[in-house]
C-alpha positions in Angstrom: -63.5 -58.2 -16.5 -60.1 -59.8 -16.1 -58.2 -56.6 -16.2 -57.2 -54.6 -12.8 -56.0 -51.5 -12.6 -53.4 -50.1 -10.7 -54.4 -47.9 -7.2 -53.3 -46.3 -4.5 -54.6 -49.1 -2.7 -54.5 -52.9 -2.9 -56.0 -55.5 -0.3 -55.7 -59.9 -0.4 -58.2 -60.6 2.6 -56.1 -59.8 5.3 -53.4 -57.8 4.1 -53.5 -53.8 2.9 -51.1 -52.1 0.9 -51.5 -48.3 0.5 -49.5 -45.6 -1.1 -49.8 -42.4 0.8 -47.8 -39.3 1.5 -46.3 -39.0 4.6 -47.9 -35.7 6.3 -44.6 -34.6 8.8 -41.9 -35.3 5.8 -43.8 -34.6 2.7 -42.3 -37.8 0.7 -44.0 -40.7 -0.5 -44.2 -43.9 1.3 -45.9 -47.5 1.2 -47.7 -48.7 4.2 -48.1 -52.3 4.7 -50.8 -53.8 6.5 -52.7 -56.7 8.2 -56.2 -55.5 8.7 -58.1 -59.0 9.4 -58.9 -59.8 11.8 -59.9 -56.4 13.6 -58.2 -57.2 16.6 -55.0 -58.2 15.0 -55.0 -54.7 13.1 -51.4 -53.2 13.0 -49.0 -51.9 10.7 -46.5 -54.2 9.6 -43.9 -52.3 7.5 -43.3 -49.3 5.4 -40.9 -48.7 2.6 -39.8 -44.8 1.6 -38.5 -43.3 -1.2 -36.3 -40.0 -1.5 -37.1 -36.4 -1.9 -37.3 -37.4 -5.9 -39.0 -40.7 -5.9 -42.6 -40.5 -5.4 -45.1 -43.6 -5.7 -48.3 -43.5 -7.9 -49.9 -47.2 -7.7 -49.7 -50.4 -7.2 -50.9 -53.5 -7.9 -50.6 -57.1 -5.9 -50.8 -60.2 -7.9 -50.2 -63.0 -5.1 -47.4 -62.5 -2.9 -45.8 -60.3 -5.7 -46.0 -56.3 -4.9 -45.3 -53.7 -7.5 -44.8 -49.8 -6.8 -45.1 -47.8 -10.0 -42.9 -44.6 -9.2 -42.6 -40.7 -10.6 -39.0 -40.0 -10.8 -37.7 -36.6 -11.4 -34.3 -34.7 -11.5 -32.7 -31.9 -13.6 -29.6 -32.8 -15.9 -27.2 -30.0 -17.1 -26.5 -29.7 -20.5 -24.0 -27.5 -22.3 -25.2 -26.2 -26.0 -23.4 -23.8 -27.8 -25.7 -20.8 -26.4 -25.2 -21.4 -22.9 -25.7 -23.7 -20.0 -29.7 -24.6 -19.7 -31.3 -27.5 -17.5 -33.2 -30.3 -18.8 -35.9 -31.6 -16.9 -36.1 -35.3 -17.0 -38.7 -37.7 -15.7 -38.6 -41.2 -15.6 -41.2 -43.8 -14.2 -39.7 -46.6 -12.0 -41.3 -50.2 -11.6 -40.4 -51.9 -8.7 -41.0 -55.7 -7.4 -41.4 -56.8 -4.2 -41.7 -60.5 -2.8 -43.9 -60.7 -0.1 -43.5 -63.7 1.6 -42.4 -61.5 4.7 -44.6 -58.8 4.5 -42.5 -57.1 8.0 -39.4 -57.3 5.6 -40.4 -57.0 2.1 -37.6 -58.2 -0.7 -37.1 -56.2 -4.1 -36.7 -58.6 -6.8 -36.7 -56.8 -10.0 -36.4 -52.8 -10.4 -37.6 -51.1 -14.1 -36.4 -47.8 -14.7 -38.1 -46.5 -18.2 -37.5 -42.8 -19.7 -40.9 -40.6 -19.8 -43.9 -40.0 -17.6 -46.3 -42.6 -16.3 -49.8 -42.8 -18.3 -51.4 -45.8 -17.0 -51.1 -49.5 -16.6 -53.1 -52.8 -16.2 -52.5 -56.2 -15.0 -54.4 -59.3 -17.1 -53.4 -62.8 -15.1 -49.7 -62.5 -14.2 -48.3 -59.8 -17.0 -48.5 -55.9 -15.9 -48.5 -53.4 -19.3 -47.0 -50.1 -18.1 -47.6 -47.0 -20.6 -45.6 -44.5 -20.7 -45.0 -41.0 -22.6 -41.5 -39.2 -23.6 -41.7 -36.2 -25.3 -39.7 -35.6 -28.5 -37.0 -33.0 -28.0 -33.5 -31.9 -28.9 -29.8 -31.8 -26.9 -26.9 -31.1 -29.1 -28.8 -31.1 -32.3 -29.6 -34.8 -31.7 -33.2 -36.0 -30.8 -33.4 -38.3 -27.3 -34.1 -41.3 -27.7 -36.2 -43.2 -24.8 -34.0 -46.2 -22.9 -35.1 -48.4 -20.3 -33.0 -49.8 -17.5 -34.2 -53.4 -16.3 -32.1 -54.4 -13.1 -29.5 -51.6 -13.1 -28.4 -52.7 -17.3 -29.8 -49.6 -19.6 -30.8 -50.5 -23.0 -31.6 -47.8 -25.2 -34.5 -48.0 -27.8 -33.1 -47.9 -31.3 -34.4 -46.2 -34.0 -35.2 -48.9 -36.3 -37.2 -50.6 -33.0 -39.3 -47.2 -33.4 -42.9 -47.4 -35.3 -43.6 -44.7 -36.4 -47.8 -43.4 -37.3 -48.0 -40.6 -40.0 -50.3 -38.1 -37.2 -49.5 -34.6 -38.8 -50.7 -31.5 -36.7 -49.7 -33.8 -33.6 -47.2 -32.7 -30.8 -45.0 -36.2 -31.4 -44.0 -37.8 -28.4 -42.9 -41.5 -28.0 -45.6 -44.0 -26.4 -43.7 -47.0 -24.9 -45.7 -49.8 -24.0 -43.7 -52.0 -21.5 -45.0 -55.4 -20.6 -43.6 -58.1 -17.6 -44.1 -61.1 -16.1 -44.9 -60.1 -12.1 -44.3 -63.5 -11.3 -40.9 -64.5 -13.2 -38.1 -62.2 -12.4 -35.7 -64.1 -15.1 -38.3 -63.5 -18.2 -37.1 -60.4 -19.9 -39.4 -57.2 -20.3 -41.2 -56.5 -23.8 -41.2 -52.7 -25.3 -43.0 -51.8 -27.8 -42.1 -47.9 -28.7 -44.5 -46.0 -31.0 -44.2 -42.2 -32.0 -47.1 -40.6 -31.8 -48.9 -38.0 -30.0 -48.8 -38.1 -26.8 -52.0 -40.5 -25.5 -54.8 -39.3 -23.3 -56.7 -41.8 -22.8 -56.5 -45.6 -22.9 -59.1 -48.7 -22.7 -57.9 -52.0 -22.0 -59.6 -55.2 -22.4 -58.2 -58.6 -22.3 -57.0 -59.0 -25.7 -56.3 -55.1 -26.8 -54.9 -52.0 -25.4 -57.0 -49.0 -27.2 -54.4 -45.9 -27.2 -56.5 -42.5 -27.8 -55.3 -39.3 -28.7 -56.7 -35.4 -29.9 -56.0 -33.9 -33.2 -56.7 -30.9 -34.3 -56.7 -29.4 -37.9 -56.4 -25.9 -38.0 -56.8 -25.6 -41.4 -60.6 -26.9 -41.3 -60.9 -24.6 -38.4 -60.0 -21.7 -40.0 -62.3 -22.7 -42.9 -65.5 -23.3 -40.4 -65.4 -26.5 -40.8 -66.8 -29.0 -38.5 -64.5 -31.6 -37.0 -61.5 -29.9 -37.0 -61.0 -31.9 -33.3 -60.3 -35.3 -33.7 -59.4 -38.4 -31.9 -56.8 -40.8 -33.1 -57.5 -44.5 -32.1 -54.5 -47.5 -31.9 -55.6 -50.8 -31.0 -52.3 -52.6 -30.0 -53.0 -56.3 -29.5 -51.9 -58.0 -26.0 -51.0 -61.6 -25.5 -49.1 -63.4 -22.3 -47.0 -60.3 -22.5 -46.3 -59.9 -26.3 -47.2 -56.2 -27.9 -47.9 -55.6 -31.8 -49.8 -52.5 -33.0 -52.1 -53.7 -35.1 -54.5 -50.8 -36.6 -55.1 -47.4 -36.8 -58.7 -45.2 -37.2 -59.5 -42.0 -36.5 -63.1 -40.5 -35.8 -64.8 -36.9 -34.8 -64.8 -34.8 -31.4 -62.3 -36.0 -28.3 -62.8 -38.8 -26.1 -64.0 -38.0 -22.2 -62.6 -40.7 -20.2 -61.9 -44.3 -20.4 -65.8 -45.3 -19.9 -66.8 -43.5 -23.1 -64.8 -46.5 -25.1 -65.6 -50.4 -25.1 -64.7 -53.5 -26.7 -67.4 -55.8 -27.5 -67.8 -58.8 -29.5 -65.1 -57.8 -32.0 -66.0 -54.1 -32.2 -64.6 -50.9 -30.6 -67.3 -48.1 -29.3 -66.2 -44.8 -28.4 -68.7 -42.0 -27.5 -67.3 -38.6 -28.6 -68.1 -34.6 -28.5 -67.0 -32.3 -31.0 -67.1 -28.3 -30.7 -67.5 -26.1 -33.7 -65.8 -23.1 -35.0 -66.5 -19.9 -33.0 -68.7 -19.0 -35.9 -70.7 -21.5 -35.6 -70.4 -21.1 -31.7 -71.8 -17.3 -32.0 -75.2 -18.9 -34.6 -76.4 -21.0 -31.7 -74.3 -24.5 -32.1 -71.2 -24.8 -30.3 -70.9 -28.9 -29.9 -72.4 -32.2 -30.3 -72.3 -35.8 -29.6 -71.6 -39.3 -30.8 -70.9 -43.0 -31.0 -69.1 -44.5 -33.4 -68.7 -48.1 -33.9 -65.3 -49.4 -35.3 -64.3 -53.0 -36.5 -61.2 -54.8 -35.5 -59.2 -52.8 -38.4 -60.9 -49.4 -36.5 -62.7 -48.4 -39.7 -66.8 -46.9 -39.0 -69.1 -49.5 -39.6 -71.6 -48.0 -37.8 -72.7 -44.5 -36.3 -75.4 -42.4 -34.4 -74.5 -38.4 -34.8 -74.7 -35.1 -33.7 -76.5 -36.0 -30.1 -77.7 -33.1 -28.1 -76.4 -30.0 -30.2 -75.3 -27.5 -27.9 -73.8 -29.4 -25.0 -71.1 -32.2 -23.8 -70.9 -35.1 -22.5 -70.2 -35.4 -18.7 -70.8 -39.1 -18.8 -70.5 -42.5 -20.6 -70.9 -46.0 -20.0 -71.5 -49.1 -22.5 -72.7 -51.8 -20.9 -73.3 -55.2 -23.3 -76.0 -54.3 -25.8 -76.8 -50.8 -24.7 -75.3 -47.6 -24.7 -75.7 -44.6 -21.7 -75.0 -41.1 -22.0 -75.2 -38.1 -20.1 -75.1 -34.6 -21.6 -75.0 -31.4 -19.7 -76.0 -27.8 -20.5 -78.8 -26.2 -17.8 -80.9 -29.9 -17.7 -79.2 -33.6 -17.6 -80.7 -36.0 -20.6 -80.2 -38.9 -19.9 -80.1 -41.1 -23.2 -79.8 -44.8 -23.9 -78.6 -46.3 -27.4 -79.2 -49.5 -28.6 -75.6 -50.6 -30.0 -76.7 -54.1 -30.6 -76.5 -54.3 -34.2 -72.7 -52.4 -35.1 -73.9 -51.5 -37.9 -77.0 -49.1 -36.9 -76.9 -48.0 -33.3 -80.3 -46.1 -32.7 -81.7 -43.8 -30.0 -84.1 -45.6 -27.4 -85.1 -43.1 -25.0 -84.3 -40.2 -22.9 -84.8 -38.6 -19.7 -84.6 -34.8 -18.8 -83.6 -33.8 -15.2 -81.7 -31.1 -13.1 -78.4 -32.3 -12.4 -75.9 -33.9 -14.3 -73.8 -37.6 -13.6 -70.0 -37.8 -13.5 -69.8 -41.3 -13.2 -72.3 -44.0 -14.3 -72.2 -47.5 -12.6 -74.4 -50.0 -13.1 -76.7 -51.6 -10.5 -78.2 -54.2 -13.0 -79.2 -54.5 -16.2 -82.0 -52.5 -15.9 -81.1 -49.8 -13.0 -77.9 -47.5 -13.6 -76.2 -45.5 -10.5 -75.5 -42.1 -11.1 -73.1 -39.6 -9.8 -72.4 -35.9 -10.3 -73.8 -33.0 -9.0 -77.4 -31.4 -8.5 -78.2 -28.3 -10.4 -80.4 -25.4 -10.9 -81.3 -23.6 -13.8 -80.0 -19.9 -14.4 -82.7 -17.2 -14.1 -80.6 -15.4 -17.2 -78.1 -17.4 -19.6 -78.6 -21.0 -21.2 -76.9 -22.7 -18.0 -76.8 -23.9 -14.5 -75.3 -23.5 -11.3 -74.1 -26.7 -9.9 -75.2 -27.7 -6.1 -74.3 -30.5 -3.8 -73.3 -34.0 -4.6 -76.2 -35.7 -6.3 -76.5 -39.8 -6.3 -79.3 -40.5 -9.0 -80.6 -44.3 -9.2 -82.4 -45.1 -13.0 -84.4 -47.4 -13.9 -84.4 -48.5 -18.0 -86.3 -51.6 -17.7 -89.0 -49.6 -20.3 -85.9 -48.0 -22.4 -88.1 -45.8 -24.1 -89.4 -43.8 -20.9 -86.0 -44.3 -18.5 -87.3 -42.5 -14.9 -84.7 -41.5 -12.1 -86.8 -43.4 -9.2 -84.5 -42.3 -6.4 -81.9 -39.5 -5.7 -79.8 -38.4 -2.6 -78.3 -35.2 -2.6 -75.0 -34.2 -0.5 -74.6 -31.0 0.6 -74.7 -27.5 -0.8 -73.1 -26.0 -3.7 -69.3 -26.4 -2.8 -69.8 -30.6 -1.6 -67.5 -32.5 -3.6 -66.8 -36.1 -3.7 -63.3 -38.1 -5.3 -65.5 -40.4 -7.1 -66.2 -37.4 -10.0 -62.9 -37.7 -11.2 -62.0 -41.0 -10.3 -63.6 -44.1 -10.1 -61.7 -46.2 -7.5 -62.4 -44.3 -4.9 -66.1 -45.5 -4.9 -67.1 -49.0 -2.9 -70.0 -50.5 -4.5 -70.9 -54.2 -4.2 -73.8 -55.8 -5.5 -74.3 -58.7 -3.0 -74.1 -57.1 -0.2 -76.8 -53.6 -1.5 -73.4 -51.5 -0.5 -72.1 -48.5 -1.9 -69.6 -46.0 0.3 -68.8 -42.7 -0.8 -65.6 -40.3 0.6 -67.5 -36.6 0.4 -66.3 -33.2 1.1 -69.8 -31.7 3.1 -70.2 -28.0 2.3 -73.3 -26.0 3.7 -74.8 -23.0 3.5 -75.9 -20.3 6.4 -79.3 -19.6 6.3 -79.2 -17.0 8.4 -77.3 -14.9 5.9 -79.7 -14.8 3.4 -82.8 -13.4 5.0 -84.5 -13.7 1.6 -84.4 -16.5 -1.0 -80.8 -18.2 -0.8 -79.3 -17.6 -4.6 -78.1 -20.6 -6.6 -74.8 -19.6 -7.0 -74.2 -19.2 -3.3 -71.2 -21.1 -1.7 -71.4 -23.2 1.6 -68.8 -23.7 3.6 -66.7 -26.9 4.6 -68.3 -28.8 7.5 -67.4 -32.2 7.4 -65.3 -34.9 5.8 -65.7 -38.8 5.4 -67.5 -41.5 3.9 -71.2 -42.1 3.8 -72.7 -45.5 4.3 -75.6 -46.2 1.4 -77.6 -49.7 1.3 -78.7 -49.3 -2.8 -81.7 -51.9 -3.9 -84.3 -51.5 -6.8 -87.1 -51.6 -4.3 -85.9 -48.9 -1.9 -83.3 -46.9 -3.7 -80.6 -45.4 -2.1 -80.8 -45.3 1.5 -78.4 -43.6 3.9 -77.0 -46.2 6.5 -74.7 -43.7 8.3 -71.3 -41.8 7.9 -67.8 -42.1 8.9 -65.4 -39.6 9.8 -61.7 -39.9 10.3 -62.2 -36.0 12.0 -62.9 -37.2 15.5 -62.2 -33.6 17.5 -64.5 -32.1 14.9 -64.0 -30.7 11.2 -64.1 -27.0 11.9 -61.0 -27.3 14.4 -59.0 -29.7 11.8 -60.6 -29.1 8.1 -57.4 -27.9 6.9 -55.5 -31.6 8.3 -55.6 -33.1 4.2 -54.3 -36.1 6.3 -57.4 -37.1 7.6 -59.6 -36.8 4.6 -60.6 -40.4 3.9 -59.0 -41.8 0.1 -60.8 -45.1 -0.3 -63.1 -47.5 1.7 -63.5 -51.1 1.5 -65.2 -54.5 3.7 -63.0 -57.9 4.5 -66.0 -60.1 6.0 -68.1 -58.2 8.1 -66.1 -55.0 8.4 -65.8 -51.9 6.6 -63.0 -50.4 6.2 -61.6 -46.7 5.7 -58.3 -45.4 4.9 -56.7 -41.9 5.1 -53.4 -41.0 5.0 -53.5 -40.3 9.0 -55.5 -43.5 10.0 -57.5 -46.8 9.4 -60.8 -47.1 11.1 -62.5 -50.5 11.4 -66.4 -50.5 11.7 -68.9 -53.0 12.0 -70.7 -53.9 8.9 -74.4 -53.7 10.0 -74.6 -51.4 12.8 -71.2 -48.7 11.4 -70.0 -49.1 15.0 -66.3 -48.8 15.4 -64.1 -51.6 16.6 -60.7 -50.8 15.6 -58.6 -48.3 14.6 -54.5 -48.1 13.1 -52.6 -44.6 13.4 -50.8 -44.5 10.8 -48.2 -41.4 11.5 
C-alpha cells in the first residue's frame, strides 16, 4: 500500500494513457486519452518513438507522465583480433507535463546504461532499477553512466559498492531515484555490483533486491541447497538510497508475492531442488518460509514443505501465510507467520488444479487463479486444462475448503493474469473481477470415445469475462466482452485485438486492446462507446 507500480496502462478519472505497439508500423507508441464521459471518448494525442526506442511502462503522478523506454543499438569496436559489435542497451526515462494533454511537453529526459528491471513510485519519487552486465572493451571493464538532460556522468569506481557473491555472474545493479514533480532536483544513483537481480519487493521504506546462487561445489557433493537466493534490503527515503544489509537463505524465489515486509521483518517463501541423486531416490524439491529481521539474518523458519513439488503460488497477507504447491494435486496450505520467530502449519487443502496467482477477497476468502488439472493415468503428474478461478474460504484455517470454482475453457485456454498481475480488474466494493482469456475448445466429435487429458482445443474466442465475486455466491459469470466483432475464427491471428487490460470510471467498464477501446455499461455489459485506435 502506497507503492504503484509501473504499467502499460495508467488512468486519472477521465484521462487514459496506454503503451501499445502500433500494428501497421511495428514501433512503439503512447496513446493519450480522455475516456469519461463515454460520449466525449476520443483520442487526444499520441507520441512515437523510432525503430530503436521502444516503451515498457509508465506511470502518472498528477499531471506529470513518465515513459520508461528499451533502447538498443550496436557500437563498433576495434580490438586487436578484429572488428566485433557490441550490443548495447540502455533504458530511457522520460517526463512529460500534461497540462495539455493534445500537446504533451517533455520536461526532463534520463538516459541510464543497462536493461530495465522494474520500478516503483512511493508519493512523488519514482526508483528505476536497472542491470548492466560486467564486460570487457580494450582490456578495460565498462563502466555504467547515466545521462540526465543530454549531460552524461559516468559512475566512478569508488561510487561502486561492491557485495562479496562468489559463483555469481557480476553485473552492476543501479538503483536510480527522482523527483517526478521537480525537474531542477538532481537524480540519486546508487550502483551496486552484484548478480544480476530477479526479483524485487518494494515496500514504502525498503527495496528488497533478490538474486540465485548456485554452489557447484555442494552440488557435486549431493548436497542440499546448492541453489540459493541472495537478499539486499536497500533502504528508501524521499528519494535517498543506502544499502543497508545483506542475507542469504535456501531454494530461489518465485515471484514478487512470495516476499513481504511486515512489522520489521522480511518473509520470503522459497523452493529448493536437490541433486539428481537425490532426484533419481524419490526427492527432487521442497519448500519454505523463512523469516528475516531488519539486518536479514533467520529468526525464524518452517522447512522442507511438500517434498517433491514447487511452488506455483504465494501470497502473505498480515498474520498469515498462503501457498500453493503443484505436482498431480494442488495443496493448498496456510501458515501462521504471526510470531517471527516460529511460523507453524495451520491447514491444508488438496484439489485438482493448481493457482498462479492468489488475491485476496478478505480476510478469510482468497481468489485463486491457474489452471484446472487431471491426474495422469501413468507418471506422478498432471495434464493441465482450462483456466480455473478457485474461491477459498479459511475462516476455519485448519480445514480451508474451495467453496466455488469456474473453469475457462479446455486444455490450451490461457489468461495474461498467470504471468502477470495487472492485467486482472478486481475491486472489492463493487463484487468485480474482469479477466482477458484466450478460449480454447475441444471437438467432441473427434473423439468418439473418452476425450484424453492431454488433448488440445483449439482457439475460439478472445476477450474479457465479466465475474460478480461475493462469499455468499462465489464467482458468478456476468457476461463477456470481445474486441473480435466479425468473429474470432476469421481474425484469431489479429494480436491487435486481443484485449491487454480492463478497468471501470463510474459506471462503465472499460477495455483496451491495441486496436480499440470499448465502453460498456456497468450493470447490464451493454456497449455504449467505442475509440479505434489505428
Amino acid at each position: 500500500e502506497g507503492v504503484d507500480e509501473a504499467d502499460i496502462l495508467k488512468n486519472d478519472g477521465r484521462y487514459v494513457y496506454f503503451v501499445r505497439q502500433d500494428q501497421n508500423t511495428g514501433q512503439g507508441e503512447l496513446i493519450i486519452l480522455q475516456v469519461y464521459p463515454p460520449e466525449e471518448a476520443k483520442v487526444l494525442s499520441k507520441i512515437s518513438w523510432g525503430e530503436n526506442r521502444r516503451p515498457i511502462a509508465i506511470f502518472v503522478n498528477d499531471e506529470r507522465l513518465t515513459v520508461f523506454l528499451s533502447i538498443w543499438s550496436n557500437v563498433l569496436v576495434t580490438e586487436p583480433k578484429g572488428l566485433e559489435y557490441v550490443a548495447t542497451e540502455k533504458v530511457g526515462i522520460e517526463v512529460y507535463d500534461l497540462l495539455d494533454r493534445v500537446n504533451p511537453r517533455l520536461v526532463r529526459n534520463i538516459t541510464a546504461d543497462g536493461f530495465y528491471l522494474n520500478s516503483r513510485m512511493i508519493d512523488k519519487y519514482i526508483y528505476v532499477i536497472t542491470a548492466f552486465p560486467t564486460y570487457l572493451v580494450k582490456e578495460e571493464v565498462i563502466l555504467p553512466s547515466i545521462c540526465v538532460d543530454y549531460e552524461v556522468t559516468k559512475v566512478e569506481p569508488s561510487d561502486i559498492q561492491y557485495t562479496d557473491t562468489p559463483d555469481v555472474a557480476y553485473s552492476f545493479t543501479t538503483i536510480i531515484s527522482f523527483n517526478v514533480q521537480d525537474d531542477l532536483q538532481e537524480p540519486v544513483l546508487k550502483t551496486v555490483l552484484t548478480g544480476a537481480a530477479s526479483n524485487i519487493y518494494v515496500s514504502p521504506a525498503n527495496i528488497y533486491l533478490t538474486l540465485t546462487k548456485y554452489d557447484f561445489e555442494r552440488y557435486q557433493q549431493l548436497q542440499s541447497n546448492f541453489e540459493q537466493t541472495l537478499i539486499y534490503r536497500v533502504h528508501i527515503e524521499n528519494g535517498d538510497i543506502k544499502l543497508e544489509a545483506e542475507g542469504t537463505v535456501p531454494g530461489h524465489v518465485l515471484n514478487q508475492f512470495s516476499m513481504d515486509e511486515y512489522k520489521g521483518f522480511f518473509r520470503i517463501a522459497t523452493t529448493s531442488w536437490q541433486p539428481s541423486v537425490a532426484r533419481e531416490m524419490g526427492v527432487s524439491q521442497s519448500n519454505h518460509i523463512y523469516i528475516l529481521d531488519s539486518s536479514l539474518k533467520v529468526v525464524g523458519k518452517i522447512e522442507n514443505i511438500a517434498s517433491g513439488e514447487s511452488i506455483y503460488s504465494a501470497r502473505f497477507m498480515g498474520d498469515r501465510a498462503y501457498m500453493v504447491t503443484f505436482k498431480k494435486v494442488d495443496p493448498f496450505f496456510i501458515i501462521d507467520v504471526r510470531d517471527p520467530a516460529n511460523p507453524k502449519m495451520l491447514g491444508w487443502l488438496k484439489i485438482p488444479g493448481y493457482s498462479d496467482y492468489l488475491h485476496p477477497l478478505d480476510e478469510n476468502h482468497v481468489i485463486g487463479i491457474g489452471k484446472e488439472a487431471v491426474a495422469a493415468e501413468e507418471g506422478d503428474f498432471a495434464w493441465y486444462q482450462g483456466v480455473k478461478i478457485s474461491l477459498f474460504d479459511v475462516t476455519d484455517v485448519s480445514k480451508p475448503h474451495e467453496t466455488s470454482k469456474y473453469v475457462i475453457g479446455d486444455r490450451g485456454s490461457d489468461t495474461p493474469v498467470l504471468r502477470d498481475h495487472k492485467a486482472l480488474l478486481f475491486d472489492k466494493a463493487r463484487n468485480l473481477m474482469v479477466i482477458p482469456a484466450l478460449v480454447a475448445e475441444i471437438d467432441r466429435s473427434q473423439y468418439p470415445g473418452e476425450i484424453p487429458a492431454n488433448a488440445y482445443g483449439q482457439p475460439v474466442w478472445q476477450g474479457a469475462y465479466v465475474f460478480n465475486v461475493t462469499v455468499g455466491e462465489g464467482i458468478v459469470l456476468k457476461g463477456r466482452i470481445t474486441h473480435f466483432d466479425d468473429g474470432f475464427e476469421k481474425q484469431q491471428y489479429y494480436m491487435g485485438r486481443f484485449i491487454e487490460r480492463a478497468f471501470y470510471i463510474g459506471d462503465f467498464l472499460y477495455t483496451l486492446s491495441y486496436e480499440m477501446v470499448k465502453i460498456n455499461d456497468l450493470s447490464s455489459l451493454a456497449q455504449v462507446g467505442q475509440i479505434v485506435l489505428s
